[in-house]
C-alpha positions as CSV (number, residue, x, y, z in Angstrom):
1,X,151.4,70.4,126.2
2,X,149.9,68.6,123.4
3,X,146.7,67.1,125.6
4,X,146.2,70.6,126.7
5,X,145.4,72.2,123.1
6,X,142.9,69.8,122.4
7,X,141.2,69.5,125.7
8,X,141.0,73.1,125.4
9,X,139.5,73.0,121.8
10,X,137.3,70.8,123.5
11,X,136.0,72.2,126.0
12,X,135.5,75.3,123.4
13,X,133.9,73.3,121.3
14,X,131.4,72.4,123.4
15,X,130.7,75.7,124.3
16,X,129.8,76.8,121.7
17,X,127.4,73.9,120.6
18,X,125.2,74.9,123.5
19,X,121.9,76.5,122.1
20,X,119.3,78.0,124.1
21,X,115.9,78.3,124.0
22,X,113.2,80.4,124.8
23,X,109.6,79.9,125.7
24,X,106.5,82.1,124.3
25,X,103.4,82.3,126.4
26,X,100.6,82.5,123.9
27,X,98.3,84.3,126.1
28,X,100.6,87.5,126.2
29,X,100.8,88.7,122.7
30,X,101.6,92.2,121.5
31,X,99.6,95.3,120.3
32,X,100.1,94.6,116.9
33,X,98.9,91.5,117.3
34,X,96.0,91.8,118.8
35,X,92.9,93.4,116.9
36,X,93.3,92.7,113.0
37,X,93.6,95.5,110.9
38,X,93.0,97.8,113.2
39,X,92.9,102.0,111.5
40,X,92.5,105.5,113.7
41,X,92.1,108.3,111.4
42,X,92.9,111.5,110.9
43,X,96.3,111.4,113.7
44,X,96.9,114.0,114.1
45,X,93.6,115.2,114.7
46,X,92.3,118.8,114.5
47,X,88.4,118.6,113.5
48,X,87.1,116.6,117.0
49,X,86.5,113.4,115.8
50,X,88.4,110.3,115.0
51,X,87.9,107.4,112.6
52,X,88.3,103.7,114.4
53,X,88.0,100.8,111.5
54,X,89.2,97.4,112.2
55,X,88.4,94.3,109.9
56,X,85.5,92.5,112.4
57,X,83.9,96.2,113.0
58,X,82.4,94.4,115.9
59,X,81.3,97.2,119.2
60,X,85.0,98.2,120.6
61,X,85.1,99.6,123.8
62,X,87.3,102.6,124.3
63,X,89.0,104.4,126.6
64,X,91.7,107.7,126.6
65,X,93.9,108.7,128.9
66,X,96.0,111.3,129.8
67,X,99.8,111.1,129.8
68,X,99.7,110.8,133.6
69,X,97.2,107.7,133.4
70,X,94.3,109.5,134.1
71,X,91.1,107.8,133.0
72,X,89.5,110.6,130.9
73,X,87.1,109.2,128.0
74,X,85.2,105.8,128.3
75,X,82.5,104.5,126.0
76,X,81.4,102.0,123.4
77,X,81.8,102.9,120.0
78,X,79.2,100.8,117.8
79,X,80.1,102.2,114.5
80,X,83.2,104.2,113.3
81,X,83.0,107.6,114.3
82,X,84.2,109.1,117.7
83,X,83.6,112.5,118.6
84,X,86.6,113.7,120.6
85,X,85.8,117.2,120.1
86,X,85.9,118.0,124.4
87,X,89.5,116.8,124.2
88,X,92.2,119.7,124.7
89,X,95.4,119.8,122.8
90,X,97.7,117.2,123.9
91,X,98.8,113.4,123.6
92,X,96.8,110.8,125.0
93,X,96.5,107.2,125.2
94,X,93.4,105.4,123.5
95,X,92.5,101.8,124.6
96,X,90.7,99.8,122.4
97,X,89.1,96.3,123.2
98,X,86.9,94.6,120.5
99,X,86.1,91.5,121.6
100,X,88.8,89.8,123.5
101,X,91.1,91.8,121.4
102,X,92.8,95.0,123.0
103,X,95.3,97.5,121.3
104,X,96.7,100.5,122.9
105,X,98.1,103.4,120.7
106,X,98.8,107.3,121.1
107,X,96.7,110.0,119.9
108,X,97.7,113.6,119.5
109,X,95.2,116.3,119.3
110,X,95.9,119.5,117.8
C-alpha cells in the first residue's frame, strides 16, 4: 500500500513540474502597440472636427466606418486637423495607418 502513495506522489509530482510555453509572433502586435503616442481629440466630438497627434506626425492615412463596416470616410491627413463635420450623430470606427503603423479606435459624434 506503501509503493502506491509514493508512486502516486510521483506521478503528481511530475505533473505539476510540467510548464508550458507559449509562442509570440512578432508580426501581430496589438493597437496599443502599434503607432507611438498616438492622441484623437476632443471624443466625444460635437464641433466637426477632430484632433489626430501622434509622436512621428508623419502623413497618416485614415479611414471611418460605420458600426456595420461600411467604408464611409477615407483620406490623408498631412497635418493634425480633420474635419468630420458631414458625419451624423453616432459611433464609428476610425483607422489610422502612419507609416507601417495602424491603430483602430472608436469615435462618437454628438
Amino acid at each position: 500500500m506503501k509503493n502506491y502513495f509514493y508512486i502516486l506522489f510521483f506521478i503528481i509530482g511530475m505533473g505539476c513540474g510540467a510548464t508550458s510555453y507559449a509562442q509570440i509572433d512578432p508580426s501581430k502586435t496589438s493597437a496599443a502597440e502599434g503607432i507611438v503616442d498616438l492622441s484623437i481629440y476632443p471624443n466625444p466630438v460635437s464641433n466637426g472636427k477632430i484632433y489626430i497627434t501622434t509622436k512621428e506626425n508623419l502623413t497618416k492615412d485614415v479611414e471611418i466606418y460605420d458600426v456595420l463596416g461600411k467604408k464611409i470616410l477615407a483620406t490623408s491627413l498631412f497635418g493634425k486637423e480633420l474635419n468630420i463635420s458631414k458625419l451624423t450623430s453616432g459611433i464609428y470606427i476610425l483607422k489610422i495607418k502612419e507609416g507601417s503603423n495602424s491603430a483602430t479606435r472608436k469615435l462618437v459624434v454628438k
